[in-house]
N, C-alpha and C positions, 0 to 999 in steps of 0.2 A: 343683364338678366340671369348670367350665370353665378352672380355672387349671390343677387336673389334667393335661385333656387337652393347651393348649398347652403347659406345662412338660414333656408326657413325649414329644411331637412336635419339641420343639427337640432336648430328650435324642436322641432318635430320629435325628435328621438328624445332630448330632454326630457319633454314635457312625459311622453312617454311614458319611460323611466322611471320619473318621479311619480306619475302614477301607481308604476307598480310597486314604490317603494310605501306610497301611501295605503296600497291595498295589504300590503303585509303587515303594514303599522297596525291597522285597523283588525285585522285580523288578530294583533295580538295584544291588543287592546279587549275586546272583544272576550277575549278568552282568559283573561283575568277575572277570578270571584269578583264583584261589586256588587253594590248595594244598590237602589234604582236610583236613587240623586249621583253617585257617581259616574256609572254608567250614560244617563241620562244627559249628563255634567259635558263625561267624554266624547259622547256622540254629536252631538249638539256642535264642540268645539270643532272636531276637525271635518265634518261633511259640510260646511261652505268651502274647506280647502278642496277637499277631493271634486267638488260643484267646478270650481276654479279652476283645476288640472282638467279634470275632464271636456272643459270647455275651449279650455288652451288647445289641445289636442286636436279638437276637431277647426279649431278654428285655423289654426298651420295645416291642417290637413287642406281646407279650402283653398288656402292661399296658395298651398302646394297644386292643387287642381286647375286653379287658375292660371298658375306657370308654365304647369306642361298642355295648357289650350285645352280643358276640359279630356284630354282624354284618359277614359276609362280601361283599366283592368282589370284582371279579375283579384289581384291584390287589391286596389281597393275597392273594391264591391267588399271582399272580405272585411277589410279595416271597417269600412262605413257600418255593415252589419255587426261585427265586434262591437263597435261605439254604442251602437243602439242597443243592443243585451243588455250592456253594461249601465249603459241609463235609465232603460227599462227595471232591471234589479235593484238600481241606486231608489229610484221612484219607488218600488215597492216598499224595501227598507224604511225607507221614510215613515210612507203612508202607517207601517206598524209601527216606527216609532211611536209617531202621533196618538196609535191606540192604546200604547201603555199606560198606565194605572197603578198609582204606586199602592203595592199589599199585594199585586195581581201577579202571582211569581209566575203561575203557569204560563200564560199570557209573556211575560219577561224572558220564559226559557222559550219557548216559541220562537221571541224573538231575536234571541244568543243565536238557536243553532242555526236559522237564517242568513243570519249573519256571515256566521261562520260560515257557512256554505257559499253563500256571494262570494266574500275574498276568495278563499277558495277557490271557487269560478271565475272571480276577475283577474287572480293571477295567473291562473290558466291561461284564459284566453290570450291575456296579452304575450305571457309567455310561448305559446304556442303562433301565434300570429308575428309576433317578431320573428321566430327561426323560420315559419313559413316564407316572409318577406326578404330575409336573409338570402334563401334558399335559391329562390328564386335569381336576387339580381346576379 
């Protein structure tokens, strides 16, 4: 049970990680001039990965909850709350993908500084929630 647990805790931090390495991809992605097919191109490709990571995450998170017998802290109540933000924002993003419109720049810049702002706030969080977790044990 104890190989379990560290094996799903390394898993855990990975996935993590690569999250937040995705959220800075994305972020600087994002902030290159583009054109709406490329843009449109670039986004399209990597948010089934970030879908993917962020899914991993919480799913080692469960596994992890399940190991230590459901019990709850207030680290992750934070984690779980994080997650949800996070895919809350991710769902929005989308949804404005979806409304863009090629010719529609306003509409497109809209959706840049959005963007922008999400990563931004995604690597926050996670950034900020890891040294909290740190912190703590």
């Amino acid at each position: 049970m104890d190989q379990l647990f560290d094996l799903t805790v390394k898993l855990h931090e990975a996935f993590v990680g690569i999250l937040l390495l995705f959220a800075i991809v994305n972020y600087f992605i994002i902030n290159d001039k583009l054109d709406f097919d490329a843009l449109h191109k670039r986004v399209k490709t990597i948010l089934p990965l970030y879908y993917l990571f962020l899914s991993m995450v919480i799913f080692t998170g469960l596994i992890l909850l399940g190991v230590s017998k459901f019990s709850i802290h207030h680290t992750v109540i934070l984690m779980v709350l994080v997650w949800f933000i996070i895919l809350f924002m991710t769902i929005r993003r989308y949804k404005k993908l979806k409304s863009l419109r090629r010719g529609d720049t306003r509409r497109m810049g809209r959706f840049v500084r959005f963007s922008k702002r999400k990563h931004l706030i995604d690597t926050f969080l996670i950034i900020a929630t890891m040294a909290l977790v740190y912190m703590v044990k």
